[in-house]
ROPABA-338719 format. One record per residue (C-alpha): x, y, z; residue in one letter. Coordinates in Angstrom, 2 decimals, m for minus. Example, Ala and Ser with C-alpha at 12.3 -4.5 7.8 and 13.67 -1.06 7.14 Angstrom:
<nodes>
(node (12.30, m4.50, 7.80), 'A') (node (13.67, m1.06, 7.14), 'S') 
</nodes>
This chain:
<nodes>
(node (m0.86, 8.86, 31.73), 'X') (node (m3.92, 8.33, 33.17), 'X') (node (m4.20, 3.98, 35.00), 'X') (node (m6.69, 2.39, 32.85), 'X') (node (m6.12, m1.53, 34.62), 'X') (node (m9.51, m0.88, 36.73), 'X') (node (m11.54, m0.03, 33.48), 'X') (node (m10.10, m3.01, 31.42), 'X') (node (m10.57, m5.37, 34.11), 'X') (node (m14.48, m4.54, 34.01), 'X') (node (m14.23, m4.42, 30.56), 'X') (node (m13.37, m7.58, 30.82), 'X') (node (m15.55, m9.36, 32.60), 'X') (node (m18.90, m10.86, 30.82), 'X') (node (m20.90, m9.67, 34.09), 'X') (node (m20.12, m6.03, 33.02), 'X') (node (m22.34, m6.41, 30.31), 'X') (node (m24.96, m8.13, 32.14), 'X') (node (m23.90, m11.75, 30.41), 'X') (node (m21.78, m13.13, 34.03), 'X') (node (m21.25, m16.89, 31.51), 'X') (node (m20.00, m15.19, 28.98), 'X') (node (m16.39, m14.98, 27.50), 'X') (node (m15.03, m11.98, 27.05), 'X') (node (m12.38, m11.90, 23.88), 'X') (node (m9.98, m8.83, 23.53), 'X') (node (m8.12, m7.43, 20.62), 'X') (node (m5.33, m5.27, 21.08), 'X') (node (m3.09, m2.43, 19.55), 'X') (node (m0.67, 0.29, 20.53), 'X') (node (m3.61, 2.72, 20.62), 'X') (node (m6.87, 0.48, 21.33), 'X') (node (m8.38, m2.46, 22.96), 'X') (node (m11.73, m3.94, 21.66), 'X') (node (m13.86, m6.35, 23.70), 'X') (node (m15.97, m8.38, 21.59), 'X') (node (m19.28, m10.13, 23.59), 'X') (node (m22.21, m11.61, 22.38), 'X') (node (m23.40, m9.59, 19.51), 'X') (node (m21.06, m6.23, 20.56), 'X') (node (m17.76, m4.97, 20.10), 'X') (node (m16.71, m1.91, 22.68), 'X') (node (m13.57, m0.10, 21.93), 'X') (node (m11.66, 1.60, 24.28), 'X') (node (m8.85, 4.50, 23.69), 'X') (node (m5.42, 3.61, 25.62), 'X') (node (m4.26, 6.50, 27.44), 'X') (node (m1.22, 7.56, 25.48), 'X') (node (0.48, 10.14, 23.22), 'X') (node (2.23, 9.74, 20.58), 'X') (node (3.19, 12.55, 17.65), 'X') (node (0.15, 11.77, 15.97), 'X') (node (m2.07, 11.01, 19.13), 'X') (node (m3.21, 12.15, 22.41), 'X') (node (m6.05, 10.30, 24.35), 'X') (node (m3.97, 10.60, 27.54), 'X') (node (m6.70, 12.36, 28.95), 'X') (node (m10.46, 11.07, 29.68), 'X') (node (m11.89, 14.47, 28.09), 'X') (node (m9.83, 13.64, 24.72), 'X') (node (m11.01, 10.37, 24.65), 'X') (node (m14.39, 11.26, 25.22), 'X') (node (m14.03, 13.81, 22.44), 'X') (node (m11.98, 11.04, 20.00), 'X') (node (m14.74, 8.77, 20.79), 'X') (node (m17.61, 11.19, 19.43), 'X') (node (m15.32, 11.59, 16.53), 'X') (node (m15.05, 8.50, 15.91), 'X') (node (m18.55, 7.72, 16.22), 'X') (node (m19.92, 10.76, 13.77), 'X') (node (m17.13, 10.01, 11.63), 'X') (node (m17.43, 6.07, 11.17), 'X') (node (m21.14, 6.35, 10.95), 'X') (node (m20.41, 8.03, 6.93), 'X') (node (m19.70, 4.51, 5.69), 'X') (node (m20.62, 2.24, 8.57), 'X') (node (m23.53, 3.21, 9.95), 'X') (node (m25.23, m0.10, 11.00), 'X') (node (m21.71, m0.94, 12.67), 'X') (node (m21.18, 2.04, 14.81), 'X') (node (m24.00, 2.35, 17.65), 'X') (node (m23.31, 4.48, 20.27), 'X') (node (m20.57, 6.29, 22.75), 'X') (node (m21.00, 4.80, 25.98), 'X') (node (m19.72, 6.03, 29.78), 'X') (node (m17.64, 3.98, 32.25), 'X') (node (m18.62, 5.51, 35.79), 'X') (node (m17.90, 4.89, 39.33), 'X') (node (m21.20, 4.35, 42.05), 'X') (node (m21.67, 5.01, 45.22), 'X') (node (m19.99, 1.89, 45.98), 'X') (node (m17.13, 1.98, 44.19), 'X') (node (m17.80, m0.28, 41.34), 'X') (node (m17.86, 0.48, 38.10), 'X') (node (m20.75, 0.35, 35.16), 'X') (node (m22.27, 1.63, 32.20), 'X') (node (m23.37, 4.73, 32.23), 'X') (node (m24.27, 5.46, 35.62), 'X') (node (m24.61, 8.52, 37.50), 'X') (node (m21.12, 8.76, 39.65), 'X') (node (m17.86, 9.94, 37.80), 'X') (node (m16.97, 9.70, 34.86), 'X') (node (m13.68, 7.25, 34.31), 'X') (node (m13.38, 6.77, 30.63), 'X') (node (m15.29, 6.07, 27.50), 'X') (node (m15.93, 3.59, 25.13), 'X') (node (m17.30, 3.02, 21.36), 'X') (node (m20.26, 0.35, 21.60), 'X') (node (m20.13, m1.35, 17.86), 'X') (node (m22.17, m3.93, 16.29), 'X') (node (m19.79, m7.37, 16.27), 'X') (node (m19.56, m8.93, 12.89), 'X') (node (m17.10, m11.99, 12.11), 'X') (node (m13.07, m11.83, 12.07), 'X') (node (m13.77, m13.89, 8.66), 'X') (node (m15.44, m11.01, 6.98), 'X') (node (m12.88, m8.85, 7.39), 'X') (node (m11.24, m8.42, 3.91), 'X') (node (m7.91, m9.19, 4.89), 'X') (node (m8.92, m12.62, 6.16), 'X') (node (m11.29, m13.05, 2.94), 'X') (node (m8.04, m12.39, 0.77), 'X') (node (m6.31, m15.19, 2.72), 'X') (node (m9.34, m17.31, 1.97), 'X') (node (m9.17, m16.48, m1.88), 'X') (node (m12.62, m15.10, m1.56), 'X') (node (m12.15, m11.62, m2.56), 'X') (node (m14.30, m11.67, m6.43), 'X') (node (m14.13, m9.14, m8.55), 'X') (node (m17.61, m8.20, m8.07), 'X') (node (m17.44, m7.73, m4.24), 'X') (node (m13.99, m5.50, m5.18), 'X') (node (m16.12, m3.57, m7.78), 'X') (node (m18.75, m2.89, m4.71), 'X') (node (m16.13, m1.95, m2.94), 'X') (node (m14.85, 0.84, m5.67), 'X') (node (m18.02, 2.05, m5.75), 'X') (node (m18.22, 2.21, m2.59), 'X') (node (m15.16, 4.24, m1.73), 'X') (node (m15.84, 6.54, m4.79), 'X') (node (m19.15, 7.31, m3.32), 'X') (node (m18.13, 7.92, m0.35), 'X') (node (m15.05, 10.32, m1.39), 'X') (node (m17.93, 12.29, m3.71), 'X') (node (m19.73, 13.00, m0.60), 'X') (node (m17.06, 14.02, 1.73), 'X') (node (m16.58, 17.01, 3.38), 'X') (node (m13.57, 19.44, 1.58), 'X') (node (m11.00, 19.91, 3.88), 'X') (node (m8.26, 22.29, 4.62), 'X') (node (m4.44, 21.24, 4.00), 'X') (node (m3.06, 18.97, 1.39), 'X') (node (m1.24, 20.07, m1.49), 'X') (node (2.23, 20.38, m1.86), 'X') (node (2.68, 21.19, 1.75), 'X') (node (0.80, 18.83, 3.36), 'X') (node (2.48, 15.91, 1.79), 'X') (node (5.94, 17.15, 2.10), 'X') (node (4.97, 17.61, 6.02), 'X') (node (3.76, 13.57, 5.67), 'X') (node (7.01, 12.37, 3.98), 'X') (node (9.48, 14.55, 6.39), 'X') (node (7.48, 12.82, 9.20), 'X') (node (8.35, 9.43, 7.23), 'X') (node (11.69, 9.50, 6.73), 'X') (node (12.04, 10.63, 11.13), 'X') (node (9.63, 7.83, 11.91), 'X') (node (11.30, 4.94, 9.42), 'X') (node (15.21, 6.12, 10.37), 'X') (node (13.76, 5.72, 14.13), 'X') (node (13.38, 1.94, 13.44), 'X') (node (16.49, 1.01, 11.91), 'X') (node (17.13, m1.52, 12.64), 'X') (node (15.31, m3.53, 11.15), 'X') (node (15.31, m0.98, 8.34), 'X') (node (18.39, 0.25, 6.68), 'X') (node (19.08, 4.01, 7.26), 'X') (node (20.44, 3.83, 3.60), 'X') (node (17.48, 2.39, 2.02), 'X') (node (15.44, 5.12, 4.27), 'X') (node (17.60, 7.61, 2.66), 'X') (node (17.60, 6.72, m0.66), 'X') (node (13.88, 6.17, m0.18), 'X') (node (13.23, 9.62, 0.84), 'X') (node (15.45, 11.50, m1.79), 'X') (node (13.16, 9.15, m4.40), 'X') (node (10.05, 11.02, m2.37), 'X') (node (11.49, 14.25, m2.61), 'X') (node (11.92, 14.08, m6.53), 'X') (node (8.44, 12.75, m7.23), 'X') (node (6.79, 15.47, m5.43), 'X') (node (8.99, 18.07, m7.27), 'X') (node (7.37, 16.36, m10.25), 'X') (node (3.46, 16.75, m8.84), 'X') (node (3.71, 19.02, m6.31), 'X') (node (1.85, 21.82, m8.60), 'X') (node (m0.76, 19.51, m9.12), 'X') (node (m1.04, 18.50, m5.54), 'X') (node (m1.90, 21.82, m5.27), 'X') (node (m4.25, 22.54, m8.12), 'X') (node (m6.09, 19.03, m6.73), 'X') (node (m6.40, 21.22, m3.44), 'X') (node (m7.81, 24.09, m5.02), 'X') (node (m10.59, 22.01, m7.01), 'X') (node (m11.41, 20.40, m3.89), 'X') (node (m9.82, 16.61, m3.99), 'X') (node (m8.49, 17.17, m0.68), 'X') (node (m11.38, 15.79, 1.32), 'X') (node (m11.73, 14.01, 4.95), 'X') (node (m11.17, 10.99, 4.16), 'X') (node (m10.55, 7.55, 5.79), 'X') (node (m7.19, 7.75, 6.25), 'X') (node (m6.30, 4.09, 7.17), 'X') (node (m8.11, 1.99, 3.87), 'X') (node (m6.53, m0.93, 4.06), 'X') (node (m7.88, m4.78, 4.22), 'X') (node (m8.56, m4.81, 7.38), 'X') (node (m10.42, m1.87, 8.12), 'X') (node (m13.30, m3.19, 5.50), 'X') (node (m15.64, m6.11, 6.51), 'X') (node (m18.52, m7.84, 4.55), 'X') (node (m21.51, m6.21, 6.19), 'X') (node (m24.87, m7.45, 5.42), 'X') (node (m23.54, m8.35, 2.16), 'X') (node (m21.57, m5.13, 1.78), 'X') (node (m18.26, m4.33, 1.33), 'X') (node (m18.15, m1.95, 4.67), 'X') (node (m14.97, 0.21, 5.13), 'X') (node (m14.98, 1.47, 9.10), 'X') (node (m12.43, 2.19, 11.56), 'X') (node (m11.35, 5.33, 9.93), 'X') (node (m8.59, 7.96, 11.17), 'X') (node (m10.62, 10.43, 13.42), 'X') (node (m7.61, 11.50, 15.82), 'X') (node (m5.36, 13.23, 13.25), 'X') (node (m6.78, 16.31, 10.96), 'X') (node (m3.18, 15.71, 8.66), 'X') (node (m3.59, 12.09, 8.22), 'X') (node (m7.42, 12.21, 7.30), 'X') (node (m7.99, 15.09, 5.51), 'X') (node (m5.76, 14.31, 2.47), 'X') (node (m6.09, 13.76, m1.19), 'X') (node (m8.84, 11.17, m2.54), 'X') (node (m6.16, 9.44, m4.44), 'X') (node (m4.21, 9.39, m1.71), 'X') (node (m7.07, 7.62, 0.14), 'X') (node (m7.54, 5.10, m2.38), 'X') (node (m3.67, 4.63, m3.21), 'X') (node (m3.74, 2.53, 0.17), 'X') (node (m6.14, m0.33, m0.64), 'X') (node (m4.27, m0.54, m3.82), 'X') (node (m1.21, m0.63, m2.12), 'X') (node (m2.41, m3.06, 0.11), 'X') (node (m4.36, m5.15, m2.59), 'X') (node (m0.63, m5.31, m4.59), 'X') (node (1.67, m6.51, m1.69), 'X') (node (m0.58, m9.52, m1.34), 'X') (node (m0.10, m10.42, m5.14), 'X') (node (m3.92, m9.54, m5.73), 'X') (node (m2.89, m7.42, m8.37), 'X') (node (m5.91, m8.68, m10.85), 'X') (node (m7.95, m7.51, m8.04), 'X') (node (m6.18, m3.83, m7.44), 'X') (node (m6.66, m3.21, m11.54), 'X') (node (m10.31, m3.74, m10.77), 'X') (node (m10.90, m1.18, m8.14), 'X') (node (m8.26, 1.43, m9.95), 'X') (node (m10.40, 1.08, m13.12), 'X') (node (m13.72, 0.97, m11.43), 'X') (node (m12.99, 4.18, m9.04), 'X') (node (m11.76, 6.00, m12.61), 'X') (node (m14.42, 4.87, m14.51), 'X') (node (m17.14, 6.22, m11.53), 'X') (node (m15.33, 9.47, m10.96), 'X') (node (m12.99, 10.42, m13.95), 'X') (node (m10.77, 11.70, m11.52), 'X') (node (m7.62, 11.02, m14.10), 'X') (node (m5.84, 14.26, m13.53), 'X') (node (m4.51, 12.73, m10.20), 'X') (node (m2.77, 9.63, m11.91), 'X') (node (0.91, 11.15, m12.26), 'X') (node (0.51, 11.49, m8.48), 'X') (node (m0.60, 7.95, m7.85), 'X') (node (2.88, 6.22, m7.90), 'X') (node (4.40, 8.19, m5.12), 'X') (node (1.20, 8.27, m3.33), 'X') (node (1.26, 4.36, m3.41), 'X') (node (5.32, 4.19, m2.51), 'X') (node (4.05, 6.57, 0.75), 'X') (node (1.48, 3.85, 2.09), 'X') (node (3.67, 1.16, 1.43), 'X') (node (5.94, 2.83, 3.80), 'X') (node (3.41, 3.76, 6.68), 'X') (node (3.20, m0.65, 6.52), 'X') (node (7.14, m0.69, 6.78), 'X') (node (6.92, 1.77, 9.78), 'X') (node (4.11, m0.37, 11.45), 'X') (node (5.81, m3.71, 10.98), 'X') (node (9.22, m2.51, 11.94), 'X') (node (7.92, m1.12, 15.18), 'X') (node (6.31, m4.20, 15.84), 'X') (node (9.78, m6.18, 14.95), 'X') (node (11.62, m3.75, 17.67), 'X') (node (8.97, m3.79, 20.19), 'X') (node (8.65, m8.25, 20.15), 'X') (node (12.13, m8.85, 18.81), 'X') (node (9.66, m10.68, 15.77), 'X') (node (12.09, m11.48, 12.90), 'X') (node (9.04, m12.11, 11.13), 'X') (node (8.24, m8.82, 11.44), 'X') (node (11.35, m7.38, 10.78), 'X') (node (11.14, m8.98, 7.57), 'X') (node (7.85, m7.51, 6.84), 'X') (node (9.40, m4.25, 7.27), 'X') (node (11.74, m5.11, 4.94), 'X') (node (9.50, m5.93, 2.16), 'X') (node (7.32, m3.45, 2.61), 'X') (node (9.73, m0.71, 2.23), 'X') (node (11.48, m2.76, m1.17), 'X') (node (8.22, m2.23, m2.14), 'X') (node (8.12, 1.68, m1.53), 'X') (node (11.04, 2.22, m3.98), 'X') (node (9.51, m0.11, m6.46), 'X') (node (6.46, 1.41, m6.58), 'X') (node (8.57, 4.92, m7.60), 'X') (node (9.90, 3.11, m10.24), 'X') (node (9.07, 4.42, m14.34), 'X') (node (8.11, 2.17, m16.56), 'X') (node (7.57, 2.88, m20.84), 'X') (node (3.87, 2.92, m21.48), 'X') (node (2.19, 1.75, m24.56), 'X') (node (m1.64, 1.89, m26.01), 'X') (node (m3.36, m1.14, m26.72), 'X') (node (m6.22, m0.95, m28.55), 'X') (node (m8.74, m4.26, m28.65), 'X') (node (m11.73, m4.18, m31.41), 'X') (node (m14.31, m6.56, m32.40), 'X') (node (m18.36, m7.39, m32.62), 'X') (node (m20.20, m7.35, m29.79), 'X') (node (m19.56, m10.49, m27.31), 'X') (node (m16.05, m11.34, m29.02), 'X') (node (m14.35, m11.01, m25.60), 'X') (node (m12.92, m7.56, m25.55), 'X') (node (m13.56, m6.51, m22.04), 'X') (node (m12.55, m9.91, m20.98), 'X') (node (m8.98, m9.81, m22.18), 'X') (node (m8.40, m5.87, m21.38), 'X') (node (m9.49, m7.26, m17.98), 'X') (node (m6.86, m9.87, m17.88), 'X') (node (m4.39, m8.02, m19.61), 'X') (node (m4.56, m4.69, m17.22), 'X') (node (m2.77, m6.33, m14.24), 'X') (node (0.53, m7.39, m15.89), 'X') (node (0.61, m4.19, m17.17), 'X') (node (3.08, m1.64, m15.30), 'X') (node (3.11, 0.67, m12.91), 'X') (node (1.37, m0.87, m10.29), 'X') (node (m1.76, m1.28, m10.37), 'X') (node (m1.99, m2.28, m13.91), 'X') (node (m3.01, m0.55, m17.15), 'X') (node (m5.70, 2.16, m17.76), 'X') (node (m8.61, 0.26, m19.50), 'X') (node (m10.86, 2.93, m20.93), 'X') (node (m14.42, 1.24, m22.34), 'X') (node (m16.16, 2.93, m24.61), 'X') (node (m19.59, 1.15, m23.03), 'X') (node (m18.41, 2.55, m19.66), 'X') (node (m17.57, 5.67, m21.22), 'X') (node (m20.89, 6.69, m22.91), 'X') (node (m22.82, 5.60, m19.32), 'X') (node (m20.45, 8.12, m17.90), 'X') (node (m21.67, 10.73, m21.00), 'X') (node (m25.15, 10.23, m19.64), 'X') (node (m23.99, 10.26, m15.98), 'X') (node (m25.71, 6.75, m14.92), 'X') (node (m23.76, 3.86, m13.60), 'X') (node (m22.31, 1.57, m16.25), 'X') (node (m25.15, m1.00, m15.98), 'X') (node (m27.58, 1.11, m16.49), 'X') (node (m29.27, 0.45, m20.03), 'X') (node (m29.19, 3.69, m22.15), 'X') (node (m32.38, 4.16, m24.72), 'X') (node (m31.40, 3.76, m28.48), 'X') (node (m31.34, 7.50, m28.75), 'X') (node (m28.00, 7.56, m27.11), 'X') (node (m26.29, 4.95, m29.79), 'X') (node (m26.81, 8.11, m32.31), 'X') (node (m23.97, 8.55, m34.43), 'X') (node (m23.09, 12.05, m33.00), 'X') (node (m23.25, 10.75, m29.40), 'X') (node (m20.50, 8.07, m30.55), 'X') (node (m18.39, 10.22, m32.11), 'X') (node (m18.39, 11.80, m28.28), 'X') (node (m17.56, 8.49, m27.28), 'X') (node (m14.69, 8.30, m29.45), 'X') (node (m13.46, 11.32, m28.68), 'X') (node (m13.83, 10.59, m25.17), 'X') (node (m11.64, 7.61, m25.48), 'X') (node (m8.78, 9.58, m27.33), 'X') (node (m8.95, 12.30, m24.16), 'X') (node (m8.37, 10.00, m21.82), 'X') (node (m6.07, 7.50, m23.70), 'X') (node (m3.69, 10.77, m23.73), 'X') (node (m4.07, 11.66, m20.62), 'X') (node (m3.25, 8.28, m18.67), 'X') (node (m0.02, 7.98, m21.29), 'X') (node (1.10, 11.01, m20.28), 'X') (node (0.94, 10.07, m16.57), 'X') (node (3.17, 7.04, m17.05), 'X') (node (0.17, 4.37, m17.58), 'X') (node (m0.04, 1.75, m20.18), 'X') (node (m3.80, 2.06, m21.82), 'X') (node (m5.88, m0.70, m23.10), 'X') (node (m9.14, 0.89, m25.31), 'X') (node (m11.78, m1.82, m25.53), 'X') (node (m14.06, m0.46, m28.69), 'X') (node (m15.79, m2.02, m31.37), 'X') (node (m13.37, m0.01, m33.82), 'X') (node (m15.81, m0.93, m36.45), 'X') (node (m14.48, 2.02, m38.91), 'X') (node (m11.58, 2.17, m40.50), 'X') (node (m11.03, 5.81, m39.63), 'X') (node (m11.88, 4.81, m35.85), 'X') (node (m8.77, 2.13, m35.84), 'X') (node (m6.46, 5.05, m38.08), 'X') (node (m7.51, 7.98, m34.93), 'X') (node (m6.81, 5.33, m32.20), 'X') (node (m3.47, 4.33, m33.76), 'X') (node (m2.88, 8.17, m34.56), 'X') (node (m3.24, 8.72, m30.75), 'X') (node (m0.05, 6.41, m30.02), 'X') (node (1.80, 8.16, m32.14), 'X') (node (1.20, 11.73, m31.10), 'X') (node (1.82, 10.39, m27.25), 'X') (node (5.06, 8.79, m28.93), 'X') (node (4.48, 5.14, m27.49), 'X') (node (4.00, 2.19, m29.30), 'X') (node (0.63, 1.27, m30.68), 'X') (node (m0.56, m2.57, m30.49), 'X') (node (m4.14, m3.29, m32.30), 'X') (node (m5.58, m6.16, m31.63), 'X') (node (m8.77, m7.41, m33.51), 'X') (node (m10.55, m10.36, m32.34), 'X') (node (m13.11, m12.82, m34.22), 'X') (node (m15.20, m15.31, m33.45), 'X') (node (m18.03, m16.75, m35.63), 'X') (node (m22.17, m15.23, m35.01), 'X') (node (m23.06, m18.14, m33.20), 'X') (node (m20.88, m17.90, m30.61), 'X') (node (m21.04, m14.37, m30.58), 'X') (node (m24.98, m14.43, m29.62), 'X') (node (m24.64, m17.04, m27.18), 'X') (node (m21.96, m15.17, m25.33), 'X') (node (m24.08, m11.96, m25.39), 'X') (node (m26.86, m13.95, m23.96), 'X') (node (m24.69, m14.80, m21.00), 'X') (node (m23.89, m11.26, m20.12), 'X') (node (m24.85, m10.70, m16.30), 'X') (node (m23.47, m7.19, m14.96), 'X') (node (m22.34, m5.58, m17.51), 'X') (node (m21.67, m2.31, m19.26), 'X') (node (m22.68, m3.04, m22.74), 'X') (node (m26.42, m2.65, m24.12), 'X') (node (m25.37, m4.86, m27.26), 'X') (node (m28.26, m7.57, m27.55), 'X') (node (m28.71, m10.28, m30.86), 'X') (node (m30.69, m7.29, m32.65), 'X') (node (m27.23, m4.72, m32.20), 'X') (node (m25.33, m7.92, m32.87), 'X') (node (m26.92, m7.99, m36.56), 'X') (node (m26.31, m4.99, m37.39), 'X') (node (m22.99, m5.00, m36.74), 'X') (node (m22.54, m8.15, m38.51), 'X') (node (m23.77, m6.29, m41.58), 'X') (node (m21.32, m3.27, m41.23), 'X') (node (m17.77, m4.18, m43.88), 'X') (node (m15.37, m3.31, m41.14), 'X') (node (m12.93, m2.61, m44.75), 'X') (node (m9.05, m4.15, m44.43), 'X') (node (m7.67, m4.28, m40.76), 'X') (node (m3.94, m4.26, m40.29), 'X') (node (m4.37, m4.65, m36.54), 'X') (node (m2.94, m8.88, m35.26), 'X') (node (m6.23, m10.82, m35.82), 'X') (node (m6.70, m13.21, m32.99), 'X') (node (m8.91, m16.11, m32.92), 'X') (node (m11.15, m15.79, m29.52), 'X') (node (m12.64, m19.32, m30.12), 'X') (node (m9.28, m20.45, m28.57), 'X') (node (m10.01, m19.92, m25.05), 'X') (node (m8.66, m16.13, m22.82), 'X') (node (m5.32, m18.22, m21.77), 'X') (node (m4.44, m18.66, m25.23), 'X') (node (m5.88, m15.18, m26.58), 'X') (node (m4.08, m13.59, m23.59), 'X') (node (m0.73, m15.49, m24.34), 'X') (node (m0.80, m14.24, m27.88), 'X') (node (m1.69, m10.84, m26.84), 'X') (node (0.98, m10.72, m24.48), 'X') (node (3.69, m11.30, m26.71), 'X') (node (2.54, m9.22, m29.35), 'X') (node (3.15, m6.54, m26.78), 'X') (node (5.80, m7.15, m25.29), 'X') (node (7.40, m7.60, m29.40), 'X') (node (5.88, m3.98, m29.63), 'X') (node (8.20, m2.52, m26.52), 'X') (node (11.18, m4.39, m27.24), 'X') (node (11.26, m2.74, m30.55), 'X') (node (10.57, 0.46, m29.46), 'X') (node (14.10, m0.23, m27.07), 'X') 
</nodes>
């Protein structure tokens, strides 16, 4: 491979960049080395191969860094500046872009903060469920407008998890060839399960380049954004892959850290933006593969530095691949109740608890009829589209997707008024047909409060005002069998009482 000690020692010097006081910091990886300056961030390509990666040559890393340059600029464009030249004068010495030969290449990036990365913002506790919903909407954009790419399917993850199971028996130890094994097999069953859907996803084009590496810490607060960058621009089979696939490693990511309140928020945001619910039955194994690509990182990193805390890393991370796998018995909840009784706020706080990983399905009929109209769910819709025949399509709209989600494994939690009778008996009805148990929770709270909470609404799906608010009040709801529960009493005790009314529900089902 080609030396690269003369380029990193310029790189490493502040009079390289024309700043001789200043300190030159360096981050390192088994492919990379950044050098952060001032107000810049320069990355430069190690010369290696690996199975997955060649810049052992100056020409592929000039090439990798165009890539990653064009690439990067989809969601980071403010971040990612230029490509820049490392040359050789007349003299010898090196610089910027001069007019000798060529010696290697760098990415020149705009520098933000370590602290807004989102990995060190989750150590901080300062990941909020808005900035997460950014970020969902965010990543859905930016999977709608990606280019559809060759491969997936079937095939392309069965390449990805015989690649796995080589690369994860390759670091035992730490790893345990047994657990590796029984891993894979676990692998191999699921995608018996999905593989003809991988492939229909394929054909309808969900196999898109992607980012490939969406974890915490390739996203950063940018200008008050949530900014994913850094993405996978040296491997066609690990960036052009299935959206869900994409995705399934944030929520992967978002889960091992116990942010699992925060993973049900971009899993229900991303559905509710794209609809893309065909791809759930998928989503477990797709989750179980990323946890595994951590295992494989740590692990290598336990054998290269001896690290035991490493090693246990690995460890964990691959429990977690097998857990992920595991089946768990769904169940539809439905929640009802006026406008500004709290519905959305316990489905929200319910979802998380709710297995598989990451949570339960919440399907909102506000969030529904924005999608109906194809605006973003705070988008106020005129009156014309609270018509009686456009709710009905909401209704409908919930069933279809209630039934879906069960059949993929997923608990579902409808948040609707459920004003009518016949609305509660269809809901129920929907339970039974999927042949899960049905919980129906109805919750009250007196007008005043009602108003006052609708008042407070900031960001938020539902057009109900005081004036909807009335008329609903003057609608006889007739008798409700559903568990009445008091939301006066404050979410923790609402959420306590809704909790064990569910888990009552699946214990008699066993």
């Amino acid at each position: 491979m080609d030396d690269q000690r003369e380029v990193i020692a310029f790189l490493s010097e502040g009079a390289s960049y024309g700043r001789p006081a200043a300190a030159v910091e360096r981050i390192e990886t088994h492919i990379s080395i950044v050098f952060l300056v001032a107000d810049r961030a320069y990355k430069l390509k190690r010369a290696v191969r690996f199975s997955y990666v060649d810049y052992s040559t100056p020409a592929l890393r000039e090439k990798h860094c165009r890539a990653e340059l064009a690439l990067n600029r989809r969601t980071a464009p403010a971040l990612y500046l230029c490509v820049r030249a490392i040359t050789r004068g007349p003299g010898g010495n090196l610089a910027f872009d001069g007019d000798g030969a060529v010696l290697d290449w760098v990415v020149e990036m705009r520098r933000f903060s370590e602290r807004d990365l989102f990995d060190r913002l989750a150590e901080a506790h300062k990941l909020t469920p808005d900035l997460m919903r950014d970020l969902a909407d965010a990543v859905a954009g930016f999977h709608g407008a990606a280019e559809i790419a060759p491969g997936g399917g079937r095939a392309g993850i069965a390449e990805t998890i015989a690649a796995n199971r080589h690369n994860l028996l390759r670091s035992c130890p730490p790893l345990d060839p047994q657990e590796v094994e029984k891993l894979h097999a676990a692998w191999t069953a699921a995608l018996s399960a999905v593989g003809g859907l991988l492939d229909v996803r394929r054909d309808e084009g969900k196999v898109r380049r992607c980012h490939g590496d969406l974890h915490l810490r390739n996203i950063c607060l940018l200008d008050g954004r949530p900014t994913p960058f850094d993405c996978i621009e040296f491997s066609d089979r690990l960036a052009c892959i299935d959206v869900l696939y994409d995705l399934a490693f944030l929520l992967m990511d978002l889960v091992r850290r116990g942010l699992n309140g925060l993973a049900s928020i971009v899993f229900n945001r991303y559905l509710d933006l794209t609809a893309d619910l065909d791809g759930l039955p998928a989503l477990p194994l797709f989750m179980s593969m990323r946890a595994a690509v951590r295992a494989l990182v740590a692990a290598t990193l336990a054998r290269q530095n001896g690290a035991d805390r490493a090693a246990r890393e690995a460890q964990a991370y691959l429990a977690l691949a097998g857990a992920l796998l595991r089946p768990h018995p769904p169940c539809l909840i439905a929640i009802g109740g006026r406008s500004g009784v709290g519905k959305s706020t316990l489905a929200q706080a319910l979802a998380p608890d709710l297995p598989p990983p990451p949570g339960a399905r919440v399907v909102r009929s506000d969030v529904l009829r924005k999608r109906l109209f194809d605006v973003a769910p705070e988008v106020r819709l005129p009156p014309s589209a609270y018509e009686t025949a456009v709710t009905e399509r909401v209704y409908r709209g919930l069933h279809e997707q209630a039934l879906t989600s069960l059949a993929a494994g997923y608990t579902v939690i409808v948040d609707a008024a459920f004003l009518r009778e016949d609305e509660r008996r269809h809901i129920a009805a929907c339970a039974a047909r999927a042949g899960v148990p049905f919980v129906g929770l109805w919750l009250e709270a007196p007008s005043d409060v009602l108003a006052a909470r609708i008042g407070a609404r900031r960001r938020d799906a539902s057009d109900a005002d005081v004036e909807v608010l009335r008329r609903q009040l003057a609608v006889d709801p007739g008798p409700i069998a559903w568990h009445r529960i008091d939301a006066t009493q404050g979410l923790a005790a609402s959420l306590a009482t809704a909790r064990g009314l569910i888990a009552a529900a699946l214990e008699d089902r066993r």
